[in-house]
C-alpha positions as a Python dict, from the first residue, in 0.01 Angstrom:
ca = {
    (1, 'X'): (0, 0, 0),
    (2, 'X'): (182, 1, 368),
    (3, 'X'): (-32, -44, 661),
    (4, 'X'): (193, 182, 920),
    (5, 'X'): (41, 11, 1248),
    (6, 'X'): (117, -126, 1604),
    (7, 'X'): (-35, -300, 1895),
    (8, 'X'): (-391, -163, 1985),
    (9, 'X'): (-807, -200, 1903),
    (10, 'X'): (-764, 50, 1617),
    (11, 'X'): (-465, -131, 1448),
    (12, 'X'): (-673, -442, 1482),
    (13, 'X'): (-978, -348, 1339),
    (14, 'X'): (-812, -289, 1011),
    (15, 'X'): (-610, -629, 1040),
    (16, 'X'): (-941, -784, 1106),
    (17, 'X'): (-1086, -650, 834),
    (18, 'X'): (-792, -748, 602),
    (19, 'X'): (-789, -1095, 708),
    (20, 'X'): (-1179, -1077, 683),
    (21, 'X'): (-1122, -946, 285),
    (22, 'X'): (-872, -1217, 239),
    (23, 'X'): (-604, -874, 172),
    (24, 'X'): (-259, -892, 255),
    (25, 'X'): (-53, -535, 252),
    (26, 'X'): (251, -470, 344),
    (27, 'X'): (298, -365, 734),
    (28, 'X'): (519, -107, 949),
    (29, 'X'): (564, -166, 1286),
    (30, 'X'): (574, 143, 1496),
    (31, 'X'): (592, 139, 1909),
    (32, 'X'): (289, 340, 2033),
    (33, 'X'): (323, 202, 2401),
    (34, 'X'): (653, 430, 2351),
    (35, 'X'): (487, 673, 2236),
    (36, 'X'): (637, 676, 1911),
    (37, 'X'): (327, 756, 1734),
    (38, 'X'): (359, 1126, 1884),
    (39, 'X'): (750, 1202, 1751),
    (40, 'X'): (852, 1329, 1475),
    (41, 'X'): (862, 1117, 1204),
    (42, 'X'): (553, 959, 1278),
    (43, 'X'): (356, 1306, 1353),
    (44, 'X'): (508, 1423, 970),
    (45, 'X'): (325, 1153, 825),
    (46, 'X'): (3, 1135, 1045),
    (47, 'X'): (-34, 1455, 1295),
    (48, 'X'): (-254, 1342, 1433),
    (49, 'X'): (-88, 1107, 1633),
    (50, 'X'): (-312, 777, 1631),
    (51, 'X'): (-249, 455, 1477),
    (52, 'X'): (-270, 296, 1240),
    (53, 'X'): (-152, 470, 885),
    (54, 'X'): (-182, 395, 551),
    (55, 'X'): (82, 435, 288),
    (56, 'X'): (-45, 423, -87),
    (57, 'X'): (186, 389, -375),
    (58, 'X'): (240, 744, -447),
    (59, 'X'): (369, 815, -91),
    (60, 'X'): (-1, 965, 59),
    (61, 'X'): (-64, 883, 387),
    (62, 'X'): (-412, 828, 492),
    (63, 'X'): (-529, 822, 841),
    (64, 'X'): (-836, 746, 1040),
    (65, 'X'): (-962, 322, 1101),
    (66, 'X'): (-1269, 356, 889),
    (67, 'X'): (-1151, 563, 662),
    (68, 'X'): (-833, 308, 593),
    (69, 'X'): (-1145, 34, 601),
    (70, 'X'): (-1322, 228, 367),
    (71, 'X'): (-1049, 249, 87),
    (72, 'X'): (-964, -139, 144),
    (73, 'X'): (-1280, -199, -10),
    (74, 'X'): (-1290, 31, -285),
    (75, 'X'): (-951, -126, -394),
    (76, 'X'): (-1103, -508, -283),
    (77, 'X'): (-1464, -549, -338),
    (78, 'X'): (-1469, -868, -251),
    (79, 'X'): (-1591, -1013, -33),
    (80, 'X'): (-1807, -713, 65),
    (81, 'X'): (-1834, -647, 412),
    (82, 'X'): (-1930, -204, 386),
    (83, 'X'): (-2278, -304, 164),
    (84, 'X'): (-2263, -415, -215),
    (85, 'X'): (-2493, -87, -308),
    (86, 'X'): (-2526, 300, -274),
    (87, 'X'): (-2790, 246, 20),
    (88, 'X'): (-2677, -60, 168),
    (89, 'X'): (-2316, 135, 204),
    (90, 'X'): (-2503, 441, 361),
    (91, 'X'): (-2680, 196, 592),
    (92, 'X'): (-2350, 32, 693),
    (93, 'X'): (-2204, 418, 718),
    (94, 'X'): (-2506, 476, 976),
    (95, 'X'): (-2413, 170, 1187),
    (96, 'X'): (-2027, 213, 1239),
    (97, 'X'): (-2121, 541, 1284),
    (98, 'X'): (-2364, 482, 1552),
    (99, 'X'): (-2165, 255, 1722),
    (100, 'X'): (-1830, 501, 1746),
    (101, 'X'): (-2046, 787, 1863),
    (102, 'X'): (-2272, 598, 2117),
    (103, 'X'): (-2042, 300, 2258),
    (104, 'X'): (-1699, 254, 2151),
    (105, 'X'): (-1617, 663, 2124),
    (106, 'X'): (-1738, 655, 2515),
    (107, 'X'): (-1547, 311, 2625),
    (108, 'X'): (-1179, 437, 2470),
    (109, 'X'): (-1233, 773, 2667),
    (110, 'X'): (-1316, 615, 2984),
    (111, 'X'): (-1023, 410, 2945),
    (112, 'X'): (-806, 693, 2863),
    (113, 'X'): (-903, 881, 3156),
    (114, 'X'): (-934, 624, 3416),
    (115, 'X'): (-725, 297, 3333),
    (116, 'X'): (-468, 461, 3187),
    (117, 'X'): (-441, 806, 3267),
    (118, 'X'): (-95, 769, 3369),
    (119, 'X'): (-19, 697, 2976),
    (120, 'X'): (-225, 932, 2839),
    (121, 'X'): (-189, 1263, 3047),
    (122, 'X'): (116, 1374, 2879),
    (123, 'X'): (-71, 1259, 2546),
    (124, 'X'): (-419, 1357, 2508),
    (125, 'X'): (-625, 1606, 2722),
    (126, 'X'): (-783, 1387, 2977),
    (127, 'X'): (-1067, 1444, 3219),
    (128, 'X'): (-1036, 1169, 3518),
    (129, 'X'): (-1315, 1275, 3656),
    (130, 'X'): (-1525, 1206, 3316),
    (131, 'X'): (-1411, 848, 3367),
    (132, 'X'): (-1725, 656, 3510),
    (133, 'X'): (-2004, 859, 3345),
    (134, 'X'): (-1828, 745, 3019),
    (135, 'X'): (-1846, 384, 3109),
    (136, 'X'): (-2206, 443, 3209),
    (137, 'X'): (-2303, 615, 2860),
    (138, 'X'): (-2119, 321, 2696),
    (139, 'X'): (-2323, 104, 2936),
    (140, 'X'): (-2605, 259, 2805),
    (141, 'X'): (-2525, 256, 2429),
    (142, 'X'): (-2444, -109, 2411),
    (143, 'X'): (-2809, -171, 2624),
    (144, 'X'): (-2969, -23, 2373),
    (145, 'X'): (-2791, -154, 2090),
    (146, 'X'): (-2879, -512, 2215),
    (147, 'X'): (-3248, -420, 2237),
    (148, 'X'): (-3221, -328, 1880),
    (149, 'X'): (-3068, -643, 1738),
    (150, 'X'): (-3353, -894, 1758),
    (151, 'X'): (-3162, -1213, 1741),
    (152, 'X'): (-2959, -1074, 1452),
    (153, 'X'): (-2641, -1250, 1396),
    (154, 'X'): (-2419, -953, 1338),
    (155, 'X'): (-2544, -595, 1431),
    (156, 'X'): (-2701, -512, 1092),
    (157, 'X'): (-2849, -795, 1019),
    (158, 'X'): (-2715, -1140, 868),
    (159, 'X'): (-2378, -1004, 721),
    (160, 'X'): (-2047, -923, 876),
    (161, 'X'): (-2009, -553, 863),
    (162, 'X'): (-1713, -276, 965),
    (163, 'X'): (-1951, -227, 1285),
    (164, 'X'): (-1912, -592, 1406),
    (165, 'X'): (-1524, -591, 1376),
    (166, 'X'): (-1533, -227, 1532),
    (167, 'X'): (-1756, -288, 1815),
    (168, 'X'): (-1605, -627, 1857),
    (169, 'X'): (-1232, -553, 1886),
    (170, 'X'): (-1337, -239, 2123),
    (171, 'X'): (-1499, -429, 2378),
    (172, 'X'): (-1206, -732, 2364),
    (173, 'X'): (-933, -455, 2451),
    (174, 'X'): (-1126, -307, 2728),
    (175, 'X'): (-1347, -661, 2854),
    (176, 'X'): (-985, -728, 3127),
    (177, 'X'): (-1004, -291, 3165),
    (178, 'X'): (-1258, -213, 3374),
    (179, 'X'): (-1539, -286, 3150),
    (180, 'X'): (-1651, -670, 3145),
    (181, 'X'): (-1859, -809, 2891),
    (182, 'X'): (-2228, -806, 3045),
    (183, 'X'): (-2375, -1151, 3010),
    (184, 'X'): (-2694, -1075, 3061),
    (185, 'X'): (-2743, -883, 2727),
    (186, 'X'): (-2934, -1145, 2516),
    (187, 'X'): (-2817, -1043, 2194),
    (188, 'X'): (-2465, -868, 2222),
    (189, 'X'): (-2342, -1125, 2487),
    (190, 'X'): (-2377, -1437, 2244),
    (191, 'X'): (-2269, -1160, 1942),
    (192, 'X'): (-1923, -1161, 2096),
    (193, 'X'): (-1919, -1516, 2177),
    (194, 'X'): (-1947, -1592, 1811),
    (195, 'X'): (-1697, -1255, 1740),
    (196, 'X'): (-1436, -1441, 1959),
    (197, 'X'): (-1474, -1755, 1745),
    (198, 'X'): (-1413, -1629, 1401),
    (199, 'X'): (-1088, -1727, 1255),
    (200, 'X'): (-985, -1339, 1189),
    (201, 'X'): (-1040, -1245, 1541),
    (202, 'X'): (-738, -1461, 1699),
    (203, 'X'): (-489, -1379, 1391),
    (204, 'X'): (-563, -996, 1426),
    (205, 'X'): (-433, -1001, 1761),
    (206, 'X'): (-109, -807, 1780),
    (207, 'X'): (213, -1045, 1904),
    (208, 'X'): (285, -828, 2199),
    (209, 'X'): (-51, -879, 2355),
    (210, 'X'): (53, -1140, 2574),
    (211, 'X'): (350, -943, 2701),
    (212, 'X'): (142, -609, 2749),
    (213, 'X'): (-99, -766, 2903),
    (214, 'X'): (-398, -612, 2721),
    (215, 'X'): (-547, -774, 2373),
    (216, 'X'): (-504, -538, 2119),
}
């Protein structure tokens, strides 16, 4: 396998969940900033134009960060992180789920249209005006998330899970963007404080963070 990747929260999740599985692939580095990711020959292998990739042996090229998660862990079962059962795994499916659709879906847009609309008008069909309602839904979603999480240590319960490293690198890329971590949420606040301290969050960050100015 070839993990075809670059700086960004996407890209990270799945090196946080590598480092997390104790997995080490080979990597590509491609220049999304650049806008490499949306030339030919990156749009041959994934048209859709997102990052990261992943080349398997045979030359396929699978796309999409949960999907790419997903696959990791069919291949490396341990340690599990997606549930070590049929329903456990649908119950982690529900989570990530919830969390792309309600928060992190929401938090990428408004930072698409208002942050960085400059970079992404050219890229993506943007709606400026959209901007601050999305940061209020996301406001809303994560809210509600933390009045679900009872003093949980991740956001399922007591185990690491691909919602954690999703939610988690989301909300690190956008905290310095417009959309600070609230530290009055009880449960999510100290969530991310203990996020922050794991060993795989700090190695997932890309090299060029520092530079960009943006932690991805």
């Amino acid at each position: 396998m070839k993990l075809i990747q670059s700086f960004g929260p996407n890209p990270r999740v799945v090196r946080m969940f590598l480092l997390e599985k104790g997995v080490e692939v080979a990597s590509e580095e491609v220049d999304i900033l650049d806008g490499e990711t949306h030339r030919t020959p990156y749009l041959d292998r994934n048209p859709t134009g997102l990052s990261p990739s992943l080349e398997l042996d045979d030359g396929t090229i699978l796309g999409e960060t949960v999907a790419i998660c997903e696959l990791i862990e069919d291949f490396h079962p341990k340690p599990v992180i997606l549930g070590a059962d049929p329903i456990a795994r649908a119950r982690s499916r529900m989570w990530y789920r919830r969390v792309e659709l309600l928060i992190t879906e929401h938090m990428y847009n408004a930072f698409r249209y208002g942050h960085a609309y400059e970079l992404f008008r050219d890229r993506t069909y943007c709606i400026p005006e959209a901007a601050e309602g999305l940061k209020e839904k996301a406001r809303v979603g994560r809210h509600w998330l933390d009045s679900l999480m009872h003093n949980h240590e991740f956001i399922t319960g007591d185990t690491l899970n691909l919602a954690d490293i999703i939610l988690y690198c989301c909300w690190d890329f956008t905290k310095d963007l417009g959309q600070p971590i609230e530290t009055e949420l009880k449960n999510l606040y100290p969530w991310y404080q203990r996020m922050s301290e794991r060993p795989s969050a700090q190695a997932s960050v890309h090299p060029a963070s520092e530079k960009i100015g943006m932690v991805g």
